[in-house]
C-alpha positions in Angstrom: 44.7 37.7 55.8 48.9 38.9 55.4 50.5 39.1 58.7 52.0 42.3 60.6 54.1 44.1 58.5 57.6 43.6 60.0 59.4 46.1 62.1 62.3 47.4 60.0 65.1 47.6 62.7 66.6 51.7 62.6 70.8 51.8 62.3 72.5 52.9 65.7 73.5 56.2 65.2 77.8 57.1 65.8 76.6 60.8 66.5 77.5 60.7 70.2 80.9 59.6 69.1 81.2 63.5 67.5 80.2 64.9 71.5 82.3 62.3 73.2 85.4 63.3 71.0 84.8 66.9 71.9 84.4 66.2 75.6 88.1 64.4 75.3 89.1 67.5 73.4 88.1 70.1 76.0 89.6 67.9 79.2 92.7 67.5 77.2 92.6 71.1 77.1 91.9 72.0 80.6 94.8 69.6 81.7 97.3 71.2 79.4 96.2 74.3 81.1 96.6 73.3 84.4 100.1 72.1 83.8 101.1 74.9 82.5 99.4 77.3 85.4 102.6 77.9 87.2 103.8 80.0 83.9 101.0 82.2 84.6 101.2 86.1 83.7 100.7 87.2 87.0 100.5 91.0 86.3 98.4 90.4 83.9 96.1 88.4 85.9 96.0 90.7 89.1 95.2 93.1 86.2 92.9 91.1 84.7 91.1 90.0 88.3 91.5 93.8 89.3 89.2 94.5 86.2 86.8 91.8 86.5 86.0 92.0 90.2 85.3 96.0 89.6 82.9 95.0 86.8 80.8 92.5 89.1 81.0 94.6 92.0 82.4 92.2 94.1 83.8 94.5 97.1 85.7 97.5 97.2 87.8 98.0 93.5 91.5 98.4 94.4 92.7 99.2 90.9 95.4 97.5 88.9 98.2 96.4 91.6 101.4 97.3 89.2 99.8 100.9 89.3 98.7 101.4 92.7 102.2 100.4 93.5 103.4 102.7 90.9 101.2 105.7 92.4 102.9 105.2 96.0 106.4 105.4 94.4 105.2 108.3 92.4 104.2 109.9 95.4 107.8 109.1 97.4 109.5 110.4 95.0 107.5 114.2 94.3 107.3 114.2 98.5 110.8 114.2 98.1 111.9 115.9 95.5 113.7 113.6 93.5 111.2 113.9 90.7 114.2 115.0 88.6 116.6 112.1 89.1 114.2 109.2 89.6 111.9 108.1 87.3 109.2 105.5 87.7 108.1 103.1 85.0 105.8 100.7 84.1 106.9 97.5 81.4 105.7 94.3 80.6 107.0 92.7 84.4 105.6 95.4 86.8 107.1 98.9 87.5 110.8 100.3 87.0 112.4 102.5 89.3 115.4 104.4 87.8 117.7 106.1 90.2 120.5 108.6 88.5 123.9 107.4 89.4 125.5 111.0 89.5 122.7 112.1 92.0 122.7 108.8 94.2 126.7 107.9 94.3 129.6 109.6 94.9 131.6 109.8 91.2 133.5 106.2 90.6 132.3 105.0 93.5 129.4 102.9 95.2 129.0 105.1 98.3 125.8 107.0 98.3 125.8 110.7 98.8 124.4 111.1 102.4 121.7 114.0 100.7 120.3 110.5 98.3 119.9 108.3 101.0 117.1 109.5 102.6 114.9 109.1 99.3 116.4 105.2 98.8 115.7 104.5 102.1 112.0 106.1 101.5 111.1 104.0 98.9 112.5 100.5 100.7 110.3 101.3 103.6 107.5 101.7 100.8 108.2 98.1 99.3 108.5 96.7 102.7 105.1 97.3 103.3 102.7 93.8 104.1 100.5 94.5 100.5 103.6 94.0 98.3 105.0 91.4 100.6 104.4 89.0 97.0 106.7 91.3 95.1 110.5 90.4 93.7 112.7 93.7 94.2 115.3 93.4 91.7 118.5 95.7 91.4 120.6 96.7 88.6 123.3 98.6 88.1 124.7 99.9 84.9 127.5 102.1 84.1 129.0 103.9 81.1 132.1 102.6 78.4 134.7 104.3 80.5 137.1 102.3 82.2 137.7 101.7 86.2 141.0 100.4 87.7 141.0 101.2 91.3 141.7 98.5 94.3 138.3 98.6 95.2 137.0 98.8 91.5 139.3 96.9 89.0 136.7 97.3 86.3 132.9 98.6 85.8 131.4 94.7 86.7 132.9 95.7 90.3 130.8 99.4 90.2 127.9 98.3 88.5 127.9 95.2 91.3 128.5 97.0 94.3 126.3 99.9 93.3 123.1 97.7 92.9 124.0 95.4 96.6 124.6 98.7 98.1 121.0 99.0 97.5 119.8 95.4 98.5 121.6 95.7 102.0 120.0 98.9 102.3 116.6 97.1 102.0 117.8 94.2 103.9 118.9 96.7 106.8 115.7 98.0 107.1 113.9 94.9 107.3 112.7 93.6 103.7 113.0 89.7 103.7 116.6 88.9 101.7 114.8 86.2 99.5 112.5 88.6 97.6 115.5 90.5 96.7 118.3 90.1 93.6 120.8 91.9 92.7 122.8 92.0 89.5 126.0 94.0 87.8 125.6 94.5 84.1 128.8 97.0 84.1 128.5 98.7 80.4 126.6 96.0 78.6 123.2 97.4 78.9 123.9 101.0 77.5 120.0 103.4 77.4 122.4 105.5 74.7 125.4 105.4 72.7 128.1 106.8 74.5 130.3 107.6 71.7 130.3 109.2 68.5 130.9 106.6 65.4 135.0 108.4 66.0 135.0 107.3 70.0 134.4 111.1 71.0 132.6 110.9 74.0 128.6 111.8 74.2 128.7 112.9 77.9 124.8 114.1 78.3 124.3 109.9 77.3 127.3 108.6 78.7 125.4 110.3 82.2 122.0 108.5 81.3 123.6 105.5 81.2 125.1 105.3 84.8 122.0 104.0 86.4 120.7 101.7 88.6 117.1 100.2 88.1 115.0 99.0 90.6 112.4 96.8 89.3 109.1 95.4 91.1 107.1 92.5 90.1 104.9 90.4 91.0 106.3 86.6 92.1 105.3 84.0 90.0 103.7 80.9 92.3 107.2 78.8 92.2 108.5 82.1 93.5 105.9 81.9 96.1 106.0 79.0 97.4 109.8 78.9 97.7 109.8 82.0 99.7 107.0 81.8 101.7 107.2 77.8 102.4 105.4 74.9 102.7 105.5 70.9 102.8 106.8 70.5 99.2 109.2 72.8 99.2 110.3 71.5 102.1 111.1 75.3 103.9 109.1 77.1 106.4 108.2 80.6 107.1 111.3 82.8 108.4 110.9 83.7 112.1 112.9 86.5 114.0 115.3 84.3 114.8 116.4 83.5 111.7 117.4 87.0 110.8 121.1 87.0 109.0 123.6 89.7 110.4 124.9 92.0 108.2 128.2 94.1 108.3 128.7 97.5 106.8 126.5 98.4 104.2 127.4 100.2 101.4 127.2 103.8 102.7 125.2 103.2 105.9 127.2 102.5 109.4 127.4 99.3 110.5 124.9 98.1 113.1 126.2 97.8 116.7 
């Protein structure tokens, strides 16, 4: 009689080594990821979240943030008639807010025209609101090619600065937190237009569009955040009453008694 036919032994198979490989793959991945979270496009995630929770139902659909803001400032503006010398933007950051220089300010000068100041004022107290409390309010101001030399303004960097702080301080007076605010001078650097012909003659319907000041509002990113509002690794806190700066005069506003 032949014995039991031997047992051939099978060959470990590597194929696990293929899954395993694409496991460290996808957690390499998802680490990269998280390190770079704090670079995250917040508008387009609030648009993005906006979208999906509508699709899924989940609660009541408030719309794309940048354009519910962008509808209130609409709104401020046609309730006040301003419709022809503001215009309100959206871009790749959040919305634009841009505020005619000839209709806001007095000519070569940073001093608002007491008829303007209502409608600035209307749209702070807009942007002060508790929803857009997570919103940067940046301020620029721009100016044409033609030179300045005054005492107050030796050149258009002075204008184009104090134009776009008058407009902070205005904020700040009526109670919007100083750190979600900047402000910046950009004097003739950022022309909309060419303000002269190829021969230096003056184009004054673009020299006009060019004296602006642009209030943008955009979402914070989560440094932004946590700066701001505070916490243990930041090493700030929340800012009380208390700690409320005093302001002087601002720019076309009495001073506070």
């Amino acid at each position: 009689m032949s014995g039991p036919p031997a047992i051939e032994e099978e060959e470990e198979s590597e194929d696990w080594l293929t899954t395993y490989a694409d496991a460290i793959t996808l957690l390499m991945a998802f680490f990269v990821m998280l390190l770079n979270f704090s670079k995250i496009d917040i508008p387009a995630y609030e648009a993005a979240a906006a979208g999906i929770k509508n699709e899924l139902g989940l609660g009541e659909s408030q719309g794309n943030p940048i354009e519910k803001i962008k509808t209130d400032i609409v709104d401020v503006v046609y309730e006040m008639q301003a419709d022809k010398v503001v215009q309100v933007e959206t871009d790749d950051k959040g919305i634009t807010i841009e505020l005619a220089s000839s209709a806001f300010y007095l000519p070569g000068s940073a001093d608002f025209r007491p008829e303007a100041l209502p409608v600035l004022l209307k749209i702070g107290q807009l942007l002060i609101a508790p929803r857009y409390v997570t919103y940067i309010v940046e301020v620029e101001g721009h100016t044409d090619d033609d030179p300045i030399h005054t005492d107050r303004y030796p050149s258009n960097w002075e204008l184009s600065a104090g134009r776009a702080t008058g407009v902070v301080r205005a904020f700040i007076k009526q109670g919007m937190d100083f750190r979600r605010l900047k402000a910046i001078g950009y004097a003739e650097t950022r022309p909309k237009r060419q303000n002269r012909e190829a021969d230096g003659t003056p184009i004054p319907e673009n020299m006009a569009d060019n004296r602006r000041v642009v209030i943008s509002v955009y979402p914070m990113s989560l440094d932004e955040r946590g700066l701001i509002f505070g916490d243990r690794f930041y090493g700030m806190t929340k800012k009380t009453k208390k700690d409320k700066p005093k302001f002087g005069t601002v720019t076309g506003l009495p001073a506070e008694k």
